[in-house]
N, C-alpha and C positions, 0 to 999 in steps of 0.2 A: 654433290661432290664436284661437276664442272663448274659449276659458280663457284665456288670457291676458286680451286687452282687458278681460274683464269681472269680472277679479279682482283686486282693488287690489294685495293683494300681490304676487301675481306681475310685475303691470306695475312697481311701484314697484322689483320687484331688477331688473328688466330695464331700467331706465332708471338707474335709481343707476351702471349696469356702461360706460355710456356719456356720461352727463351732463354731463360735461368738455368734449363734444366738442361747440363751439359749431352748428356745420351740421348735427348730429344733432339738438340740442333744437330747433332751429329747425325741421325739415323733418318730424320724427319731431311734433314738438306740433300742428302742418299738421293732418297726416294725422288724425290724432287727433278734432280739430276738424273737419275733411270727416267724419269715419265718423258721432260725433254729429250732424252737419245734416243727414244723411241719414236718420238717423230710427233708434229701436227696431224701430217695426212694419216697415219695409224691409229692415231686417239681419237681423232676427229676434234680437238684443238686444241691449242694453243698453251700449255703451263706455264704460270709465270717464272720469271727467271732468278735465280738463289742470288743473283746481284742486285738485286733490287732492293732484299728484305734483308731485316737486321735481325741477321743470327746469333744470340749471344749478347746484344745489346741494349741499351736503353734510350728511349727516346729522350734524350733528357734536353732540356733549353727548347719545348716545343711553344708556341703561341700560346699563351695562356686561355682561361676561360674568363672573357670579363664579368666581376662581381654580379651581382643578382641587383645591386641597387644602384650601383653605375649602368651597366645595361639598361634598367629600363629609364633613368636617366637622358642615357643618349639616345636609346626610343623618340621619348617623349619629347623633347629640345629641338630636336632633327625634324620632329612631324611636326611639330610646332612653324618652325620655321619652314617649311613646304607650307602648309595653311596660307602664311603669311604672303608668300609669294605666290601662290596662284590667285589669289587679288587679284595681280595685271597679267594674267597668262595670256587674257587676249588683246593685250595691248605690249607687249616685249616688241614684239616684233617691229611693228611701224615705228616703236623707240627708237629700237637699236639701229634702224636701216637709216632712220633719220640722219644718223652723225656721217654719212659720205660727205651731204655738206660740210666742210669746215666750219662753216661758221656757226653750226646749229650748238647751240649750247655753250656759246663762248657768250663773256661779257662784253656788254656795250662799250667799255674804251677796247679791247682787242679787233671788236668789228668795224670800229672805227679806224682804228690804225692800221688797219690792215686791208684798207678798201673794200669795205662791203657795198659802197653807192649809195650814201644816202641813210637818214632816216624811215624811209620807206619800205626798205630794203633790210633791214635790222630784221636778224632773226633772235626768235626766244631766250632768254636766257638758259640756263642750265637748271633753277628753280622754276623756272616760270614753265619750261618741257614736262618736268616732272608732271606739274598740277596739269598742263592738258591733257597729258595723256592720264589723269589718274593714277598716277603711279608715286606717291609722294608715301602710301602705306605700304605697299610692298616691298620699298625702296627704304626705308626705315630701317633704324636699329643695326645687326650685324651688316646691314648692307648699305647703310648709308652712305651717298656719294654724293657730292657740292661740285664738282667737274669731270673734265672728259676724262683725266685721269685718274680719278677715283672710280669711276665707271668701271674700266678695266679692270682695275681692282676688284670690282663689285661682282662683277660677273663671272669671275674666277672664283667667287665667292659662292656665287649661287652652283656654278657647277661642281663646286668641293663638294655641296650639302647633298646635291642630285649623286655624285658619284658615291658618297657616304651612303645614301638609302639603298640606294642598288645595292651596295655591301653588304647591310644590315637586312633584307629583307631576301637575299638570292643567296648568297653565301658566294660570290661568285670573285675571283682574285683580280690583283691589280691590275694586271695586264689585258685581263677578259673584257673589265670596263673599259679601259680605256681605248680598246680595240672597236666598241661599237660605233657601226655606221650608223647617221641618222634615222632609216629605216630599219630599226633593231626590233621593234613591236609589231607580235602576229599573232591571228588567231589558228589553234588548232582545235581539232575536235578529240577528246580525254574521252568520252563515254557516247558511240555511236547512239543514232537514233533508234528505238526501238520499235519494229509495225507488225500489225498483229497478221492470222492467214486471207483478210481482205485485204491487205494492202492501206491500211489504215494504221496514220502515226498514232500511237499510244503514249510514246515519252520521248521528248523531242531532245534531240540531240544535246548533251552537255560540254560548251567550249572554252576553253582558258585561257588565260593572255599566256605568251612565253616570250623572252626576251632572248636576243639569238646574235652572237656575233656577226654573222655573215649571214646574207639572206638566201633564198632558195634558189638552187639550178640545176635543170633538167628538171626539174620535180622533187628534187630532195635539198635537204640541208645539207651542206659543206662543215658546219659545227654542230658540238651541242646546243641547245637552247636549258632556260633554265626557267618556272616557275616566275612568273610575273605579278605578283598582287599588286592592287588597287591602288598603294603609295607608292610603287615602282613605275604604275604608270602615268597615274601625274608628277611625278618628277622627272621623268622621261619627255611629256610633253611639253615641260618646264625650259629643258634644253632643246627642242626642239627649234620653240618659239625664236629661243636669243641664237640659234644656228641659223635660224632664215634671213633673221635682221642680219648678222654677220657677213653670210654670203652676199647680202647685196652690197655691202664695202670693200669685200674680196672682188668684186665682180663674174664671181662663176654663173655657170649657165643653168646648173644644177644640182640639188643637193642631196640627193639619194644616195651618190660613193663618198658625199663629205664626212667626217669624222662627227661625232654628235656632240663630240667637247670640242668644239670650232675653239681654235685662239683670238678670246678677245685682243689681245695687244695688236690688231688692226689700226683699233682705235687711238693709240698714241703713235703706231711706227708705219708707215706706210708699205714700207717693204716687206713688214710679214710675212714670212711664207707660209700658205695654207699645212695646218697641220695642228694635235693637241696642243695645248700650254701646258705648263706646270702650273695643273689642275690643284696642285696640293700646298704651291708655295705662300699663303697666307693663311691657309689651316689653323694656324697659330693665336690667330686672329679673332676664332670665333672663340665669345664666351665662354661656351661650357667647357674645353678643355682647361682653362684654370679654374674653374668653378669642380669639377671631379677629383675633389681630394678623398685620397682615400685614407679609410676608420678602419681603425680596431678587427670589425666585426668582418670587413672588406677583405682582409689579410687573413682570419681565421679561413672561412671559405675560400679563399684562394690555394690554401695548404691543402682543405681537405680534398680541392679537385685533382690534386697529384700532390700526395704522401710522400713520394720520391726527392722529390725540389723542393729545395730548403728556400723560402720567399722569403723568410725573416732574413736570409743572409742579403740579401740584395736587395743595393741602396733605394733603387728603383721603385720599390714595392713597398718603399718605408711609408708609414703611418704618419698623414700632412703631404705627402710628398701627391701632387697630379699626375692621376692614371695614365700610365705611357700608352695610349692610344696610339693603336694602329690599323690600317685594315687590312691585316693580315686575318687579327685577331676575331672577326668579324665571323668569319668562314666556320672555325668550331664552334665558336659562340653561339654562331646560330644552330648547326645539330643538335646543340646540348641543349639549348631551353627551347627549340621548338617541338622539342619531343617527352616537355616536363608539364604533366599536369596541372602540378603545383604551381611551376613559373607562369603558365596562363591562365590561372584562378586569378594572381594576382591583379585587384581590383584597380590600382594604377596603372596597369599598362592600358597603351592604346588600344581600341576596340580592334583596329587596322590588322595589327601585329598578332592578336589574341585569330581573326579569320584568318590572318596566312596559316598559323600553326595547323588549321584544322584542313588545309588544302594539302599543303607537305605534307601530312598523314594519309591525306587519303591516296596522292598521287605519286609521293615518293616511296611509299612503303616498298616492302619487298615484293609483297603477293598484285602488288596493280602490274598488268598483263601489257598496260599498252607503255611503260615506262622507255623502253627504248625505242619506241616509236617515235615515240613526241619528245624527250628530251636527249637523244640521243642524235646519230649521225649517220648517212650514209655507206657502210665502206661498198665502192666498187670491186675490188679485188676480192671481197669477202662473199658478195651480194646480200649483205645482209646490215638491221642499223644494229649500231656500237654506242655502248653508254663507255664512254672514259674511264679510266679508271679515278680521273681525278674529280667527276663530278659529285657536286654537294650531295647529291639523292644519296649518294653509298657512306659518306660520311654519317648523314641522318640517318642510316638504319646502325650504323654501327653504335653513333649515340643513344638511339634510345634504351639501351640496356643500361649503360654509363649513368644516364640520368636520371632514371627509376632507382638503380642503387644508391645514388646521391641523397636522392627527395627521401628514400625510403631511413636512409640512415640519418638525414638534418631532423626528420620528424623523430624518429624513435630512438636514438641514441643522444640526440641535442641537447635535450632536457631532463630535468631529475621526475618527470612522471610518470607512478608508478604504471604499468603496462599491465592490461587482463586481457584475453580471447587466445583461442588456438596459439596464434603465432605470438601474439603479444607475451604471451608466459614466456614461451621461447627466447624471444627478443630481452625480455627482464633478465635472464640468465647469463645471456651474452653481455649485459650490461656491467655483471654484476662481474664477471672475468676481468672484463676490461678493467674495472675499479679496485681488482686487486693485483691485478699487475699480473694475469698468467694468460693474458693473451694481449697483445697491441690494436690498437684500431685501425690499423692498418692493414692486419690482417683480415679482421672482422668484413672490411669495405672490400678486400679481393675477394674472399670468399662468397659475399653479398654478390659481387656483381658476377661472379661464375656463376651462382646460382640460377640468376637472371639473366646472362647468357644461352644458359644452358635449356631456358624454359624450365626450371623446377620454381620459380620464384617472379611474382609482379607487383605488382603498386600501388595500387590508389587512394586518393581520400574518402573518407567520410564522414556521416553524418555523425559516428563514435569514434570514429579514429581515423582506420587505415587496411585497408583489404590486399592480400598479398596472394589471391587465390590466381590464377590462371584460367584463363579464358572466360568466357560468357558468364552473369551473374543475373540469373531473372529476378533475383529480390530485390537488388540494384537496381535494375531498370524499371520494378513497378514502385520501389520508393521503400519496398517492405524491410525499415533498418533494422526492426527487433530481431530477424534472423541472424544478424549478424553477431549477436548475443550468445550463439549456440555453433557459431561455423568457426570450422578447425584455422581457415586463413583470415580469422578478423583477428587483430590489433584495438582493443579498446582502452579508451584512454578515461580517469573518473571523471575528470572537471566534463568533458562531452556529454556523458552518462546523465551527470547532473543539469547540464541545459537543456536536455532532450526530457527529462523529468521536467522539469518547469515550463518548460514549451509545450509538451503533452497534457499539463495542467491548467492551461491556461486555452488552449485548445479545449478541452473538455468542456471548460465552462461555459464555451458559447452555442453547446450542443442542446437540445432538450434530452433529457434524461431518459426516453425511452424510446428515441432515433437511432437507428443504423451507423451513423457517424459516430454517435456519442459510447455506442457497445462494439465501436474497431475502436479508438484512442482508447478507450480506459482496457483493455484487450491487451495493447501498448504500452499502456502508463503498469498494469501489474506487471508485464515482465522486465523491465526496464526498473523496478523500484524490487523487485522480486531478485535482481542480477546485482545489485549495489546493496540490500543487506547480508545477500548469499558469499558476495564475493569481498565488496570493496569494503565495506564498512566493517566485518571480521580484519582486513590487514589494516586499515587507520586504527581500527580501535588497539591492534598489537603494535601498532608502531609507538602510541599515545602511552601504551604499556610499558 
């Protein structure tokens, strides 16, 4: 109950789930307002405050959920292009630092006109820098540059891409990025080392990158820090590199309080003052945003992520029309699919992006004990660390009931097949409501995800369908699918039924016939072929009827 009250988030989904109801906001806002008069020091802390939260309202015009095929999309485009440029991660620098000289990278009549001294004295061209330093693949494609002034451009370019993954892979907002010092990457320790009663390690310490506005004083952190995977921190090192080259045109002494999005426009104005660029002003620039038109199928799933918001009416979201990317959009996007099975089965996404989901799980969860340790904050006046209210970690738990309701309903409501197991019957019935018009889908998907708020309902795929059982599954974890044939929360689907038939069949034949392997699969293949004349092949045959 104190999580709650004193966590804006949480309170704000737990009132959004009810805020319709005119005698809730009324009597629920009450209470609210009694716990506040009551005092901090009497509670022992803090309730949040009824100005905060929308009593009676609806969120409506919030950041969307980018589609499931744009998303990985911009994944994949984005990681792409990091790949491409850390090529010359360890040659940026000596590049970049190169251009103090004026003359580095200018054309031979400019050096000449300009009194360089001499053919002796001729420095490289701007082609000719590229190939020494190795840099003519890096430097490629969205980031092509032919002089000093495209450079500028260039490297504005690369810090768009750098400030975009951080986005995409932290959940973290515009102002949070753009706030990092160059020394934003640190390690903490997530899971102490374990030593047994001799004083001997048995399981060594487990440590994680985290990426941190501000870095540490007195011994503690001044911000939050947030979850740092492995593409966050080569692209961090990415801008690292081109901040060092920078500084030395800046002529600072040092670069630990520099901003880590240094303004290249050094390099064409002299007077630059030390500080970010409009990191975002050629954005426009990079391919994939007019390359992400959005379909048909883009627009359907964007309705069903909020049933509320009419997407068809706005222009924005029209079918042909380029996904209005933003990185706002970024932040829920990532709560919602890094806490969807389904979205990280999916065999295109990057491998990169499929490990973060599995760290956010383990570290952002509810139940991990050191959460406001490590990504949280110091307060002095509290003496104690503070998770924000506005950090990603709270966002991800509130999504993943969101996103199981989703996945649960794109699988089993999506399609016209027919549905068998426990809940699958169930599921067929609600199908069959919706099809005659005496209940809305809209309903179906609120009622779905209270469920699944509520812990009476969850998710998963399988080897026949779809399990919607709660908590631990040991037939799941030993592989054993047939029991799923018999358990109240499986979802089985026939076409599944029937590949696991011919897979079980074809399994068999490579057993000897009087092996141990060969009397577990056909053990399998009877109830499996036992469950499809009993069940499935009675309703094809009445339907065919």
């Amino acid at each position: 109950m104190r999580q709650l009250l004193t966590t804006p988030a949480y309170l704000a989904a737990f009132v959004s789930r009810y805020n319709k109801n005119i005698n809730f906001n009324k009597v629920f806002k009450g209470v609210l307002n009694n716990l506040a008069a009551i005092g901090e020091q009497r509670l022992g802390y803090k309730v949040v405050q009824t100005d905060d939260l929308s009593f009676g309202k609806r969120e409506s015009m919030q950041h969307p959920v980018i589609p499931t095929r744009i998303y990985v999309e911009i994944i994949n485009h984005f990681g792409s292009l990091l790949d491409q440029v850390c090529c010359g991660l360890d040659r940026f620098e000596l590049f970049v630092s190169s251009f103090q000289d004026t003359f580095y990278g200018r054309s031979r009549h400019y050096q000449r006109h300009n009194g360089v001294g001499g053919k002796r004295y001729f420095r490289p061209s701007f082609e000719q820098a590229l190939i020494d330093n190795n840099l003519t693949e890096a430097m490629a494609g969205e980031f092509f540059c032919s002089n000093r002034k495209q450079l500028a451009r260039s490297l504005l370019l690369i810090q768009y891409m750098v400030k975009t993954i951080i986005h995409l892979y932290t959940g973290m907002r515009d102002q949070e990025v753009l706030r990092l010092r160059y020394e934003c990457l640190s390690k903490e320790t997530a899971v102490a080392e374990t030593i047994d009663d001799e004083g001997q390690v048995r399981d060594c310490a487990k440590m994680i990158n985290v990426l941190s506005t501000t870095t540490k004083f007195e011994g503690y952190r001044k911000q939050e820090s947030w979850l740092a995977a492995e593409e966050v921190r080569k692209a961090v090192l990415v801008a690292q590199a081109i901040c060092r080259g920078l500084v030395v045109i800046y002529k600072l002494d040092d670069t630990k309080e520099c901003p880590l999005f240094l303004n290249p426009a050094i390099l064409i104005h002299e007077g630059t003052e030390v500080g970010v660029g409009n990191v975002a002003k050629h954005s426009a620039a990079l391919s994939s945003h007019s390359s992400m038109l959005i379909q048909a199928d883009d627009l359907r799933e964007l309705a069903l992520s909020d049933p509320e918001r009419d997407f068809y009416s706005e222009q924005k979201f029209g079918v042909g029309q380029p996904w209005p990317l933003s990185s706002h959009q970024f932040r829920r996007s990532l709560a919602f699919y890094a806490s969807s099975s389904g979205f990280v089965s999916l065999p295109s996404l990057r491998s990169q992006f499929k490990h973060l989901t599995l760290q956010m799980t383990r570290y952002y969860a509810n139940g991990f004990e050191n959460l406001k340790t490590i990504f949280g904050y110091y307060d002095s006046d509290k003496k104690d660390f503070v998770l924000p209210a506005s950090h990603v970690a709270l966002e991800f738990q509130i999504g993943m009931p969101m996103s199981v309701a989703t996945q649960l309903l794109a699988d089993v409501l999506g399609d016209g097949t027919r549905l068998f197991g426990g809940t699958g019957s169930y599921m067929e019935k609600q199908k069959a409501r919706v099809e005659k018009g005496e209940v809305c889908v809209e309903d179906v998907r609120a009622e779905t995800i209270n469920r699944v708020k509520s812990g009476e309902l969850s998710y998963r795929p399988t080897l026949l369908g779809g399990c919607t059982k709660v908590g631990r599954c040991d037939s799941f974890l030993l592989g054993d699918f047939t029991e799923c044939l018999s358990c109240d929360g499986a979802i089985i689907k026939p076409e599944n039924v029937d590949e696991a038939i011919a897979f079980t069949r074809a399994e068999i034949a490579s057993y000897e016939e009087n092996s141990g392997e060969y009397q577990i699969a056909k053990d399998d293949l009877d109830k499996l072929i036992g469950f499809q004349i009993r069940l499935i092949n009675v309703e094809r045959f009445s339907d065919e009827g």
